[in-house]
C-alpha positions in Angstrom: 0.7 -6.5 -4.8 1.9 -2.9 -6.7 -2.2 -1.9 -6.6 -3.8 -3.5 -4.0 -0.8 -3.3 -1.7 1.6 -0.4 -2.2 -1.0 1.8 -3.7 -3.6 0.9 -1.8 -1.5 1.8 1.5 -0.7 4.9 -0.1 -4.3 6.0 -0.3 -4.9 4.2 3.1 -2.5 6.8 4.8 -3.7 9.9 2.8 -7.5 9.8 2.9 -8.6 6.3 4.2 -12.4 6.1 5.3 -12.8 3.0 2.2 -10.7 4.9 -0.2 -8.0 2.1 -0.9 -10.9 -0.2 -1.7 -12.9 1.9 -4.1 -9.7 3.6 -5.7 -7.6 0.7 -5.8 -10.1 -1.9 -6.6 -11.7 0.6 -10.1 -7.9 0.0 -11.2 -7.9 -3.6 -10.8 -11.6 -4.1 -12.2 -9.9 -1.8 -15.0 -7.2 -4.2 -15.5 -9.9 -7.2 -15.9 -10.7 -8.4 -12.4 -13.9 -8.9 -11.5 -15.3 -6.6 -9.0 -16.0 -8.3 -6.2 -13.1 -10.2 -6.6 -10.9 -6.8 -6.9 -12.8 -5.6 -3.8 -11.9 -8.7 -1.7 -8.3 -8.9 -2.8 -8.2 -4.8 -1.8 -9.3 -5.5 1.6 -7.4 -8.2 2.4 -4.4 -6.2 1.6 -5.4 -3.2 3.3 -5.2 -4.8 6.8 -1.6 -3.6 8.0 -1.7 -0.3 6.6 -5.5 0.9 8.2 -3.9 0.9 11.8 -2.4 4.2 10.4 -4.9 5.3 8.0 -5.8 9.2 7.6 -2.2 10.5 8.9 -2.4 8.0 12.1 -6.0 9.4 12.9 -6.5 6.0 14.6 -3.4 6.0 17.1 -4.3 9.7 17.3 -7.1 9.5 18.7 -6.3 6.3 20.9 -3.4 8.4 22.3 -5.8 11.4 23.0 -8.8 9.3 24.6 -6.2 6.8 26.9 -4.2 10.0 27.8 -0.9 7.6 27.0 1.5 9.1 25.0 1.1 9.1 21.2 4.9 7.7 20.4 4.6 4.6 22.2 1.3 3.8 20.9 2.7 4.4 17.5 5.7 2.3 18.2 3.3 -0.6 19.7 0.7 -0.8 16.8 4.3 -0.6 14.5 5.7 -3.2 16.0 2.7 -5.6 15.7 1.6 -4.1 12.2 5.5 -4.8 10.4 5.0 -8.1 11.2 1.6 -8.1 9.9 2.5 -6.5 6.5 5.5 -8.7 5.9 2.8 -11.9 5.5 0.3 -9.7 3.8 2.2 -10.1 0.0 2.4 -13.2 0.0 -0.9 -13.8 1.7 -2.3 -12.2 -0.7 -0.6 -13.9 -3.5 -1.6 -17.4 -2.0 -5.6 -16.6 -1.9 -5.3 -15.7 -5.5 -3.3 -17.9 -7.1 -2.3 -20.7 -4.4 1.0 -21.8 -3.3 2.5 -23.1 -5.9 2.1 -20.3 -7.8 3.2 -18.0 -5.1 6.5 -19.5 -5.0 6.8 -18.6 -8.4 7.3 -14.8 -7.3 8.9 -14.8 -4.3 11.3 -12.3 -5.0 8.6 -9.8 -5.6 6.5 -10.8 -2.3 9.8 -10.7 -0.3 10.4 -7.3 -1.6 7.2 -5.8 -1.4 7.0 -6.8 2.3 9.9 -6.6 3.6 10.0 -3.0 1.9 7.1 -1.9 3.6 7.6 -3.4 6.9 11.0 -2.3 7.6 9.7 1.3 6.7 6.4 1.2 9.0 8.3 0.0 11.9 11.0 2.4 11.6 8.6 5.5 10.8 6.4 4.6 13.4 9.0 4.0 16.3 10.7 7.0 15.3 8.8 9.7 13.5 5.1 8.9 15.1 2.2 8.1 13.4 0.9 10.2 10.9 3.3 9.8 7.8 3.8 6.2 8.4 1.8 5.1 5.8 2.7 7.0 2.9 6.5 6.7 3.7 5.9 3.1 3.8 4.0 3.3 0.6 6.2 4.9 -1.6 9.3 2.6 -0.2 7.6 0.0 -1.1 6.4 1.7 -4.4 9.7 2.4 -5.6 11.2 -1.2 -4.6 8.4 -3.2 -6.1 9.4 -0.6 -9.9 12.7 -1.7 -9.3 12.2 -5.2 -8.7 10.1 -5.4 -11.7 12.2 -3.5 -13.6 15.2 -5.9 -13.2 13.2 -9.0 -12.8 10.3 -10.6 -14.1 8.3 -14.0 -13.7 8.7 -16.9 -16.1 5.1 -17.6 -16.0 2.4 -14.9 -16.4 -0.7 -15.9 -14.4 -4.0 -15.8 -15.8 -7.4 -15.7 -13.7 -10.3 -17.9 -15.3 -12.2 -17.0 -18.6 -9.3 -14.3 -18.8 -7.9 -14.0 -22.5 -4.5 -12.7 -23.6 -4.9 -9.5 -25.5 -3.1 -7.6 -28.3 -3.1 -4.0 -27.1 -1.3 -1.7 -29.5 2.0 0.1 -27.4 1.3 3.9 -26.9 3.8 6.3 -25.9 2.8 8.8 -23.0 4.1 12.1 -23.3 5.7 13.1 -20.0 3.5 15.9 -19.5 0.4 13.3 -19.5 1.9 11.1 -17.1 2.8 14.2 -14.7 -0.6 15.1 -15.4 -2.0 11.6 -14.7 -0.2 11.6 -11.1 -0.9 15.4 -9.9 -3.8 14.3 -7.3 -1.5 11.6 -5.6 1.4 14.0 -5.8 -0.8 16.6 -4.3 -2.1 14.2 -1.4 1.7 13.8 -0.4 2.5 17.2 0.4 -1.2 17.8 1.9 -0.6 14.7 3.9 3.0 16.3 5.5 1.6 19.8 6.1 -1.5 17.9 7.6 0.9 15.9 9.7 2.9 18.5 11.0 0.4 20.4 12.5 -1.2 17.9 14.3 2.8 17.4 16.1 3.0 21.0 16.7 -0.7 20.9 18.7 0.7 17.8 20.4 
């Protein structure tokens, strides 16, 4: 949910155009998944948050082709999409682990969705299209830390032929983990500049 999910919206509503998938779904092969399987598990959580993808270029360009205005577009897709994106966690959770095991961290899914919904609806009725996406994103981000920060699941799920490992604990310096997260924190600012320019030609 925190990669394919959060982060992949993230990157959904700063670049899009496949993106999530390829970004998001390295990380997760990274982490042991196999690659089709991370693939799969990206897209299926990157179906609420490509109705905004690339600043809103979607509902953009919908707005500019119907000639209906941009706002309530925005707040239509928004509307339909939040409801969308509060399923999608736990969706998500269910075709990779099943029900049961689903159950087993609801307080995560509930979070994670109900983060990013309640964000994308409000951005989108309010604000318009093109930051809705990474303002839901990084709500969403910054629950799901906290959530996991303060809670944690009893059982740890493994996938199949997937083998506990004993990785020695290394300590990041903060300038490496700055370091680490300068493109993302560079697409955020690109992404508002980006955003308000398109609202002043509007």
């Amino acid at each position: 949910m925190f990669i394919a999910f959060s982060f992949g919206a993230f990157i959904e509503g700063a670049a899009g155009f496949g993106a999530p998938v390829a970004i998001a779904g390295a990380m997760l092969a990274g982490l042991g998944f196999n690659p089709f399987y991370a693939a799969g598990i990206c897209l299926i959580a990157n179906t609420a948050p490509v109705a905004f993808g690339s600043i809103g270029i979607p509902v953009t360009t919908l707005a500019n082709v119907t000639g209906l205005p941009v706002l309530a577009l925005s707040s239509m897709v928004g509307r339909l999409c939040a409801m969308v994106s509060v399923l999608i966690p736990g969706y998500l959770i269910v075709v990779m682990a099943g029900r049961k095991r689903a159950l087993e961290v609801l307080p995560a899914i509930v979070a994670c969705g109900v983060s990013f919904a309640g964000m994308q609806y409000y951005v989108s009725n309010h604000l318009g299209p093109e930051l809705t996406d990474i303002a839901s994103s990084l709500t969403c981000i910054v629950v799901m830390v906290l959530v996991l920060k303060l809670w944690k699941p009893k059982i740890i799920m493994r996938l199949e032929g997937d083998t506990p490992m004993t990785v020695a604990a290394r300590a990041h310096s903060g300038g490496k983990i700055f370091v680490a997260w300068l493109p993302y924190l560079f697409l955020s600012p690109s992404c508002s500049c980006g955003a308000s320019r398109t609202s002043r030609r509007r």
